[in-house]
Backbone as a printed PyTorch tensor [residue, N CA C, xyz], in Angstrom:
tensor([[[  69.8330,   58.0060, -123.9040],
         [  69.2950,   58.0670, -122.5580],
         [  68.0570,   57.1790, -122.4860]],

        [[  67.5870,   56.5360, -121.6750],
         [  66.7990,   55.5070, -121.3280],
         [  66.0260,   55.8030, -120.1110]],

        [[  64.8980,   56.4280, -120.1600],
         [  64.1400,   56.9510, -119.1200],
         [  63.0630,   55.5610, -118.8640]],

        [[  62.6980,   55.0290, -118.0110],
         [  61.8530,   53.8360, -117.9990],
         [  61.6350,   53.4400, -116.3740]],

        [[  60.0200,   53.7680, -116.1700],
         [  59.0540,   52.9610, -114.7900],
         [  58.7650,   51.7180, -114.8850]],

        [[  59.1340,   50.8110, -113.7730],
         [  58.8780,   50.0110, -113.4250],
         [  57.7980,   49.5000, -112.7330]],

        [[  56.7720,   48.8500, -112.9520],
         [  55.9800,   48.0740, -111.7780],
         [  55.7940,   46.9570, -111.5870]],

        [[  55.3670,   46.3470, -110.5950],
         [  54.9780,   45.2460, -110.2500],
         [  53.3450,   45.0330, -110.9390]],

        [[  53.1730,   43.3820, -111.4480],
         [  51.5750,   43.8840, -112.2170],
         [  51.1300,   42.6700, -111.3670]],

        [[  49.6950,   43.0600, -111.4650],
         [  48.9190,   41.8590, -110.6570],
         [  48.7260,   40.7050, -111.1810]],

        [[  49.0520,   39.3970, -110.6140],
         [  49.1390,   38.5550, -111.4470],
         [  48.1070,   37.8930, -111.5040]],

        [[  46.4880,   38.1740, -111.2720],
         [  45.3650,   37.5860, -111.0360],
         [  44.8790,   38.5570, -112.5060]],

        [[  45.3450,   39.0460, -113.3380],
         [  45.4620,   40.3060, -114.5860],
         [  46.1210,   39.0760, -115.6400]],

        [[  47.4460,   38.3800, -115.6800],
         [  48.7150,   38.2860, -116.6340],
         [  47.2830,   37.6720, -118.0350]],

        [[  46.4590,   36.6930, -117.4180],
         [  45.5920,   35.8380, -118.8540],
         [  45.1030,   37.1210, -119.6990]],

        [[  44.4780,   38.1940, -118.9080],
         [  43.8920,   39.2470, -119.7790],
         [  45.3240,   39.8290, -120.2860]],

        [[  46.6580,   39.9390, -119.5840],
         [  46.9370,   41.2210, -120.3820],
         [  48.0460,   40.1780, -121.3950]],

        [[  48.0570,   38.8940, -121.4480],
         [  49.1420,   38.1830, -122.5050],
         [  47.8830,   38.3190, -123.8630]],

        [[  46.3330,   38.1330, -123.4670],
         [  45.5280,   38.4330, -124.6010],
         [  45.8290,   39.5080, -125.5560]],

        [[  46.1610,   40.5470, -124.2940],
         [  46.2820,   42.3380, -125.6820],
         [  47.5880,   42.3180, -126.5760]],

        [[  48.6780,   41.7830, -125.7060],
         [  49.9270,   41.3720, -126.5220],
         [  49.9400,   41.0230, -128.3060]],

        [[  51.0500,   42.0670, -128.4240],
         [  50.9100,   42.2310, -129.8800],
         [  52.4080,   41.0240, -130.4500]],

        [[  52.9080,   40.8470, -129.2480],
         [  54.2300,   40.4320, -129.5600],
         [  54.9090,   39.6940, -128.3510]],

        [[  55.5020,   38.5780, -128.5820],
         [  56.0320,   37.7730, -127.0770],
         [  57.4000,   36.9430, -127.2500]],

        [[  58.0660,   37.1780, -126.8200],
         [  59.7170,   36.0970, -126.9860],
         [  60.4000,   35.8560, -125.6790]],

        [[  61.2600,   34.9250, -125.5260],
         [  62.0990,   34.5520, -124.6890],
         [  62.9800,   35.8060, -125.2550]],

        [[  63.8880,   35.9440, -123.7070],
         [  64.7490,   36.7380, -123.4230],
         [  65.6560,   35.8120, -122.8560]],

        [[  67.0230,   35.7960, -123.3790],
         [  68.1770,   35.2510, -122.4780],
         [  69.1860,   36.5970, -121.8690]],

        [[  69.6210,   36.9370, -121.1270],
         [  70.2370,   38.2070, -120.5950],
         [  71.1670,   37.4990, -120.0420]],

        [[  72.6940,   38.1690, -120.2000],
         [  74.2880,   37.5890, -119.0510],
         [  74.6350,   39.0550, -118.9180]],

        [[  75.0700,   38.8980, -117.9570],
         [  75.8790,   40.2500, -117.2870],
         [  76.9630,   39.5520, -117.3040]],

        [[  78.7140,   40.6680, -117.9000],
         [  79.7070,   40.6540, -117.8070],
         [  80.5650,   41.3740, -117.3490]],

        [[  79.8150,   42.5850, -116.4980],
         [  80.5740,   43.3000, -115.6360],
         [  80.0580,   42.9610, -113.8050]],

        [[  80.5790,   43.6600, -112.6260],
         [  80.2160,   43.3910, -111.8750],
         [  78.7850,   44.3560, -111.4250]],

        [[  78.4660,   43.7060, -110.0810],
         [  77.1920,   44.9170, -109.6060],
         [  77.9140,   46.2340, -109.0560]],

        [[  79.0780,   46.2450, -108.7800],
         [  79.8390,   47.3460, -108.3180],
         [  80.2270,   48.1420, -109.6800]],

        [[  80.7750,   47.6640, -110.5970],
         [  81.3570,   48.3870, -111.8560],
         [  80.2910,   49.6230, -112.0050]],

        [[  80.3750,   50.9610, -112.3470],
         [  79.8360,   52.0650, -112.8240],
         [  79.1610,   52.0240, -113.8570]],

        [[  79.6090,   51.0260, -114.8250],
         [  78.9080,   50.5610, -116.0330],
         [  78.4260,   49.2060, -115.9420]],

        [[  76.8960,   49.2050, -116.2140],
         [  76.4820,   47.9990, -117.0410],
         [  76.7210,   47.2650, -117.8250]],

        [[  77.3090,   46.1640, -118.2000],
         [  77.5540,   45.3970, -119.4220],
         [  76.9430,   43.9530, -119.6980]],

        [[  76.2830,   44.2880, -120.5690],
         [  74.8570,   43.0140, -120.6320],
         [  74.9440,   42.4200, -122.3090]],

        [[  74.8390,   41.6670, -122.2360],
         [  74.4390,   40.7460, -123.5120],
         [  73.3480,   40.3920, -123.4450]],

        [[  72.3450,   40.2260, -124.4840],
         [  71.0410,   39.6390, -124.4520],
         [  70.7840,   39.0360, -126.3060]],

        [[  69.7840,   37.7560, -125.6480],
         [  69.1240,   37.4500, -127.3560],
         [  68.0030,   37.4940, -127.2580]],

        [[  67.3580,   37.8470, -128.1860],
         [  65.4890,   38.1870, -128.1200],
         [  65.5600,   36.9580, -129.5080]],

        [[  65.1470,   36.1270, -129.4960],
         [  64.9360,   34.7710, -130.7890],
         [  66.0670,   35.1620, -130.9600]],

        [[  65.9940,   35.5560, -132.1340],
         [  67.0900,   35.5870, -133.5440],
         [  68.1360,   37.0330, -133.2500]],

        [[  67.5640,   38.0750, -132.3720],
         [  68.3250,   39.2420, -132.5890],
         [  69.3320,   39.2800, -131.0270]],

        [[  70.3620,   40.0270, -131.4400],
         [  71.6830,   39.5740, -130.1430],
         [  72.4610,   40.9550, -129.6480]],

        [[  72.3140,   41.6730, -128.7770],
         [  73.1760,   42.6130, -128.4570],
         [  73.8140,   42.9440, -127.3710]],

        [[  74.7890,   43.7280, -127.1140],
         [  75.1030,   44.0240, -126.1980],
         [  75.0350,   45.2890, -125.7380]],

        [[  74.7260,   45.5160, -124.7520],
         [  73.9920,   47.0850, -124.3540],
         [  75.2320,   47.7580, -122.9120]],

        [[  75.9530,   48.6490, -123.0870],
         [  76.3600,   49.4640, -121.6690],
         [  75.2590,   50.2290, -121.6080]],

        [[  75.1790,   50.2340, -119.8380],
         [  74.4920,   51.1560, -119.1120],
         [  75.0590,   51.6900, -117.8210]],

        [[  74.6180,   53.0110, -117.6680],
         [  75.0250,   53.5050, -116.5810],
         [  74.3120,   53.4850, -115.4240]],

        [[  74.9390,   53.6460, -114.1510],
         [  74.0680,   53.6900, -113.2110],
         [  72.7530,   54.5480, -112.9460]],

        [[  72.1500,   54.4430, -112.2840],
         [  70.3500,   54.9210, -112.4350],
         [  69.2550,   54.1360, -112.2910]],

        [[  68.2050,   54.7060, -111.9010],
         [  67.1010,   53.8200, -111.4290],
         [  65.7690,   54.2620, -112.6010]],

        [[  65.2890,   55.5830, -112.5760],
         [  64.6750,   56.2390, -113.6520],
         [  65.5420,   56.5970, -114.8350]],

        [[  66.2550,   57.3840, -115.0430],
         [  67.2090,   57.5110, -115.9680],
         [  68.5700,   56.8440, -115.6660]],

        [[  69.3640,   56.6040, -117.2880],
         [  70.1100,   56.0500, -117.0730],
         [  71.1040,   56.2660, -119.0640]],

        [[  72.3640,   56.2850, -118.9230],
         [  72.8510,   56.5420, -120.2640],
         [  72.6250,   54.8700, -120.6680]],

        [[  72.3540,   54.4550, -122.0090],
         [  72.3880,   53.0890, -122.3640],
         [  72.8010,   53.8120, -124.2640]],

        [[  73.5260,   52.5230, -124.4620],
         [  74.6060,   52.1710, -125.7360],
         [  73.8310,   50.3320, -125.6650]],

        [[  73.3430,   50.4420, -126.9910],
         [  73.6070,   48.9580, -127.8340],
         [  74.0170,   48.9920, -128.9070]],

        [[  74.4780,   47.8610, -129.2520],
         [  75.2280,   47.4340, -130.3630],
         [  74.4410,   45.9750, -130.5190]],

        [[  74.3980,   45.9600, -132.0010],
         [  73.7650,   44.3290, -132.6320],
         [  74.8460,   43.9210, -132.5490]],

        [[  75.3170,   42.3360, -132.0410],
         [  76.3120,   41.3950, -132.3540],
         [  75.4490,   40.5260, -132.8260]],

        [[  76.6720,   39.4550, -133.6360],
         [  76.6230,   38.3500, -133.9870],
         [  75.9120,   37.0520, -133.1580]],

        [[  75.4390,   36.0730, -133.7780],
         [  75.0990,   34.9340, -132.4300],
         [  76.6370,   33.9450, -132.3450]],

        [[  77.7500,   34.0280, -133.0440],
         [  78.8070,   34.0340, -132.6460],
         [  78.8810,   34.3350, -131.3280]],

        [[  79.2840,   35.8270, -131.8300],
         [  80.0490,   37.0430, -130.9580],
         [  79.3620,   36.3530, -129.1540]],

        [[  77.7910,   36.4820, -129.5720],
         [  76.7190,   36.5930, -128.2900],
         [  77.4600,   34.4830, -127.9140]],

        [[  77.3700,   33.9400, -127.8360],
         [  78.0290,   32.8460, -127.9640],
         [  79.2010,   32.7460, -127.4040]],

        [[  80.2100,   33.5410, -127.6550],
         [  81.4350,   33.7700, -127.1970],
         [  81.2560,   34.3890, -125.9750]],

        [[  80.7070,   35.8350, -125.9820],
         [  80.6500,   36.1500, -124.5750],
         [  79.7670,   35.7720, -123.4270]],

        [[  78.9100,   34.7960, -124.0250],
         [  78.1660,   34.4030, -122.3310],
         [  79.0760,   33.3670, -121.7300]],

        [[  80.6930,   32.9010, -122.1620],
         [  81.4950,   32.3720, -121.6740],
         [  82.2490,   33.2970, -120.5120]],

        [[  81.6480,   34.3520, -120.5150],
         [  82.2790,   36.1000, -119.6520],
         [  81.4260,   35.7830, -118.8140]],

        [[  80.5860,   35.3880, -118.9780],
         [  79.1550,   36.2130, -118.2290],
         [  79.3540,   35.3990, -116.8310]],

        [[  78.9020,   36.8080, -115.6200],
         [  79.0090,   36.5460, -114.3680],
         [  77.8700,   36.1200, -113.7520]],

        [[  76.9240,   36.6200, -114.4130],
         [  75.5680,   36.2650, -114.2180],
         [  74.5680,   36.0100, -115.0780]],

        [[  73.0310,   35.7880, -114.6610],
         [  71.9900,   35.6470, -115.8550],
         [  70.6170,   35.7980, -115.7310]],

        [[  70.1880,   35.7700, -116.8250],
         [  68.3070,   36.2040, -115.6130],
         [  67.5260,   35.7520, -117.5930]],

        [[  66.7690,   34.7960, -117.2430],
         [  65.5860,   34.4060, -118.5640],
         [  64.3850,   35.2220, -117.9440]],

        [[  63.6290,   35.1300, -119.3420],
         [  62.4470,   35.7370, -119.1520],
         [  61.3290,   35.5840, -120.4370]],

        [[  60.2390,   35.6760, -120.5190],
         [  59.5360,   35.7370, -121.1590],
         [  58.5860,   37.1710, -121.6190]],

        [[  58.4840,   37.9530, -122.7720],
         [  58.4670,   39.2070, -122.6260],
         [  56.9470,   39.3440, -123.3040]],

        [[  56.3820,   40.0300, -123.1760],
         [  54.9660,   40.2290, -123.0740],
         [  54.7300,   41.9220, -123.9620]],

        [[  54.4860,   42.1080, -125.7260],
         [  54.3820,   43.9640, -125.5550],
         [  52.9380,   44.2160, -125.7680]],

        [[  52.5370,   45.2060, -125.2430],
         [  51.0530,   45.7790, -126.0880],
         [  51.2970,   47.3380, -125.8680]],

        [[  50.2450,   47.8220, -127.1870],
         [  50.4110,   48.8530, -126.1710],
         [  48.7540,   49.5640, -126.4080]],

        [[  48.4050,   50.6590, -125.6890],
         [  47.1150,   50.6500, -125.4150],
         [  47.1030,   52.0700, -126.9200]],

        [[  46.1800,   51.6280, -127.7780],
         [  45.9630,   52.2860, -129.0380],
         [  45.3140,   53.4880, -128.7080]],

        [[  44.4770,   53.6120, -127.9460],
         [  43.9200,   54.5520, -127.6050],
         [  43.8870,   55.6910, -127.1800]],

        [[  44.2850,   56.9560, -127.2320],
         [  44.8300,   58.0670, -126.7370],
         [  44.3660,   57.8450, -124.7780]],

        [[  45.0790,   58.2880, -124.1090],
         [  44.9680,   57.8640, -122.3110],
         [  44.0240,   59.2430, -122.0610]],

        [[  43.0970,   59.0320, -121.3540],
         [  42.0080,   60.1140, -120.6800],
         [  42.9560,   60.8610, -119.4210]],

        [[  43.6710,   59.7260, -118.9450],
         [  44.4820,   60.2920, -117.5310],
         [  45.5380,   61.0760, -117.7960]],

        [[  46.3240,   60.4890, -118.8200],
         [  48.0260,   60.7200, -119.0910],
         [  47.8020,   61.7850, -120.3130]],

        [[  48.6220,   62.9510, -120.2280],
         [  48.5520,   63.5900, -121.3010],
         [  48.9370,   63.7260, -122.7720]],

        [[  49.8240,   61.9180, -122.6100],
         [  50.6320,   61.2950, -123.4210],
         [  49.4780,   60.5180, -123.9510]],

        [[  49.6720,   60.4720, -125.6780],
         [  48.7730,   59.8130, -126.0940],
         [  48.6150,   57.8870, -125.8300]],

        [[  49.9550,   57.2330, -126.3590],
         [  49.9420,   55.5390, -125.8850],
         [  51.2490,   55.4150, -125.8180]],

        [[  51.5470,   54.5150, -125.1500],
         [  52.9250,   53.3700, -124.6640],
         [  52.8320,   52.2950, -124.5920]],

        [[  53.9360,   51.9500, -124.7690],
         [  54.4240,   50.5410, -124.9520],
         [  54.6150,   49.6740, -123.8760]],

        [[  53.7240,   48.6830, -123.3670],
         [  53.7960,   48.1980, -121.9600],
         [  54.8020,   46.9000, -122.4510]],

        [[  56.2630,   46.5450, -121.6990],
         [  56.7680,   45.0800, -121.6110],
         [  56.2340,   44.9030, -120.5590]],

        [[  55.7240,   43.5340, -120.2720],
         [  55.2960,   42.6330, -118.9230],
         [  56.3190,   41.9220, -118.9910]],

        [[  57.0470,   41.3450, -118.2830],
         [  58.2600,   39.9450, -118.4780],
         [  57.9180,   39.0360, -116.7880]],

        [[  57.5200,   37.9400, -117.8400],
         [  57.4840,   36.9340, -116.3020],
         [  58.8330,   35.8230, -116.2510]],

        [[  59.5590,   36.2520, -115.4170],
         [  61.1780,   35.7900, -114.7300],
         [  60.7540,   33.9220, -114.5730]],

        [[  61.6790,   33.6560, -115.0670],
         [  61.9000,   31.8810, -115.1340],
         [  62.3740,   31.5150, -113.3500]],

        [[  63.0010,   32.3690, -112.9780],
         [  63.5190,   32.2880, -111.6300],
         [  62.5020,   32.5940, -110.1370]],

        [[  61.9000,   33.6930, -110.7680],
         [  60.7760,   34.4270, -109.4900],
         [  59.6040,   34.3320, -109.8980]],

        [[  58.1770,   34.7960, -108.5170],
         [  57.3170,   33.9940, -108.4380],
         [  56.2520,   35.7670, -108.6490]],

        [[  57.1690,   36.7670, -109.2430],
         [  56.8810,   38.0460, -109.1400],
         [  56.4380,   38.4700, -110.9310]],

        [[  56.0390,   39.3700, -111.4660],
         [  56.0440,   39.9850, -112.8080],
         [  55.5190,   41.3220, -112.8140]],

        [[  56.7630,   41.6510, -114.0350],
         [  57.0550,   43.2730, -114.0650],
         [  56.3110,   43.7460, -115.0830]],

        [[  56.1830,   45.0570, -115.0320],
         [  55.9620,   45.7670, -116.5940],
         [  56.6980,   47.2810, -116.4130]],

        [[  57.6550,   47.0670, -117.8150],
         [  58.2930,   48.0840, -117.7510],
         [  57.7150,   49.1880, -118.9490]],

        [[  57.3640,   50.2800, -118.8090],
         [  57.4160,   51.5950, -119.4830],
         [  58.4480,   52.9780, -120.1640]],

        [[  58.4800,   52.7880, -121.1810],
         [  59.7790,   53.7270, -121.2380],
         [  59.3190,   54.6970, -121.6830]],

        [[  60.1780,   56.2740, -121.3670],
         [  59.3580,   57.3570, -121.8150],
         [  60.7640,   58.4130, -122.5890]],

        [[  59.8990,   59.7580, -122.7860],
         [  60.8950,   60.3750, -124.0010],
         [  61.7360,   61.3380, -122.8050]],

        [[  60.9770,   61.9290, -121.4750],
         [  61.3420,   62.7920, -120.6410],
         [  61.0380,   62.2740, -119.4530]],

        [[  61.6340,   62.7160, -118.5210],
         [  61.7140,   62.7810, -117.1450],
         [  60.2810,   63.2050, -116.4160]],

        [[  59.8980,   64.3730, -116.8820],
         [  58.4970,   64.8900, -116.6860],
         [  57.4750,   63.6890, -117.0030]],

        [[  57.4240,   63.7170, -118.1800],
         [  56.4590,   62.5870, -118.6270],
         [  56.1260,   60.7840, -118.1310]],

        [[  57.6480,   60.9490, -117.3500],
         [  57.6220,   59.7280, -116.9300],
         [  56.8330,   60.1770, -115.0850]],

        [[  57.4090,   61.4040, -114.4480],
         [  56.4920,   61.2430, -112.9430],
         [  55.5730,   61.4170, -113.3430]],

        [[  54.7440,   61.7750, -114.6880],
         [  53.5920,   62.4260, -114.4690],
         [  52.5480,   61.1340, -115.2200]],

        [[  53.1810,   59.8830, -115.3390],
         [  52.3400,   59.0920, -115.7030],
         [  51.7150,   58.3200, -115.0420]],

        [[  50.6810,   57.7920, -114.8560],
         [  49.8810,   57.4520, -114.0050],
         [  49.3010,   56.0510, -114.5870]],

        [[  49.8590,   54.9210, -114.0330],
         [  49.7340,   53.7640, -114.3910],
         [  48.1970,   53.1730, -114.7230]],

        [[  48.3450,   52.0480, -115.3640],
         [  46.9370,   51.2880, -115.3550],
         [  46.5900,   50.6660, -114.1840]],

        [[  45.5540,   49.9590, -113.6150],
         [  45.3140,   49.5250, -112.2880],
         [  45.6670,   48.3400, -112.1960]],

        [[  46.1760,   47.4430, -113.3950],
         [  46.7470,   46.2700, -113.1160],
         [  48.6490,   46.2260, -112.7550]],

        [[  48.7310,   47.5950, -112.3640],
         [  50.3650,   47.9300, -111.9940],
         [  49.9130,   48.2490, -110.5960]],

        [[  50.3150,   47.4380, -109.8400],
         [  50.1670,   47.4740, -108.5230],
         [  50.9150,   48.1120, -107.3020]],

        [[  51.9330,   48.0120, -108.1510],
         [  53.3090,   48.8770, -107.1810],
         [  54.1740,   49.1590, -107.9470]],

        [[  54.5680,   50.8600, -108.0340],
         [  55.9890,   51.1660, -108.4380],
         [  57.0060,   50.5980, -107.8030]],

        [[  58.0550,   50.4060, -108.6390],
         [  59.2440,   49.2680, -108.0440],
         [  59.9420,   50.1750, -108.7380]],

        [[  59.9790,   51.2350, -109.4550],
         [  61.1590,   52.2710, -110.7310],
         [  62.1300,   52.6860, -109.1380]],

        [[  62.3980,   52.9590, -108.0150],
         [  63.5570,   53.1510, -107.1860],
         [  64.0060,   52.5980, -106.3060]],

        [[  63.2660,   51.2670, -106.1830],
         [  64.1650,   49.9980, -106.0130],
         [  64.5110,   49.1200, -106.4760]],

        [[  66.1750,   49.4000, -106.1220],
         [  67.2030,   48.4620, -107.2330],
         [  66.7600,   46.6500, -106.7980]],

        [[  66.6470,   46.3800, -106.0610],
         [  66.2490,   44.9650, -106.0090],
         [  65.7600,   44.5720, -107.3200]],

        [[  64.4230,   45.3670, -107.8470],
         [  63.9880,   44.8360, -108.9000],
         [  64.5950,   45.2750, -110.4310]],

        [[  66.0350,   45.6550, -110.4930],
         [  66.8570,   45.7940, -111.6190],
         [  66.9930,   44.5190, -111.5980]],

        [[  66.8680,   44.1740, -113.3640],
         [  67.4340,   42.7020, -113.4790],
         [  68.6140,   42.8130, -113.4640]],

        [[  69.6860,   43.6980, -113.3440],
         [  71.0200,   43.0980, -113.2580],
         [  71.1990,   42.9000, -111.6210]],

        [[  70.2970,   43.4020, -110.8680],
         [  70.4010,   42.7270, -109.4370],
         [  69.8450,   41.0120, -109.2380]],

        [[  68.8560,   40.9530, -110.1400],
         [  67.8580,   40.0020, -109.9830],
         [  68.6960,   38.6270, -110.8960]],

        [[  69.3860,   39.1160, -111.5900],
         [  70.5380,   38.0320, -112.3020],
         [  71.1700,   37.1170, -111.1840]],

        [[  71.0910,   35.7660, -111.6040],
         [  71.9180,   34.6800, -110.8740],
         [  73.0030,   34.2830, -111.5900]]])
């Protein structure tokens, strides 16, 4: 299960927050099912590592399955792929136990889209609870976690 908030981050913020970043790669992503299909079916390569992930429908929660493939395999199927979406991925996460959140730290992805003029940061959490009850940093400007517009398999060309 894959519980994970979305926001929009301010992008007058991205120089300070690519500084805290512990870790950064290109993302290539193809979708091989449709936006109608019930299931997700995505291929992605992060550098060197290649998988393919089903997911189910959902905006906060959602069932997700990966599997490591080959850069073969990943090779072969973006010849499937209906769509696509690059990105550049951004992690930190704040070491510090949170004064606000009753959760001690998380793992912030930022990803700024090769295509759009927008950037996200996604949060993933262990529960449902923990995820309404988190209360963003101030450089997350707008929850976007229940609109699908900003699913990258919508946002895929």
């Amino acid at each position: 299960m894959e519980i994970e908030k979305k926001y929009l981050v301010d992008p007058n913020r991205i120089k300070e927050l690519k500084k805290l970043s512990y870790n950064s790669f290109k993302i290539e992503q193809y979708y091989l099912s449709d936006k109608s299909d019930s299931w997700t079916i995505r291929i992605r390569k992060e550098g060197r590592y290649c998988s393919i992930t089903l997911k189910s429908k959902g905006l906060l929660s959602r069932e997700e399955i990966e599997f490591d493939i080959t850069k073969y395999d990943f090779a072969e199927y973006i010849k499937l792929a209906k769509s696509r979406i690059f990105k550049t991925r951004y992690q930190f996460e704040n070491e510090e136990p949170d004064k606000v959140n009753k959760y001690p730290h998380y793992c912030y992805e930022i990803d700024i889209y090769s295509d759009y003029d927008f950037i996200t940061c996604e949060v993933e959490f262990d529960t449902e609870e923990e995820a309404n009850s988190f209360i963003p940093p101030d450089w997350c400007i707008k929850d976007v976690t229940e609109d699908p517009y900003y699913k990258n398999v919508n946002l895929a060309k």
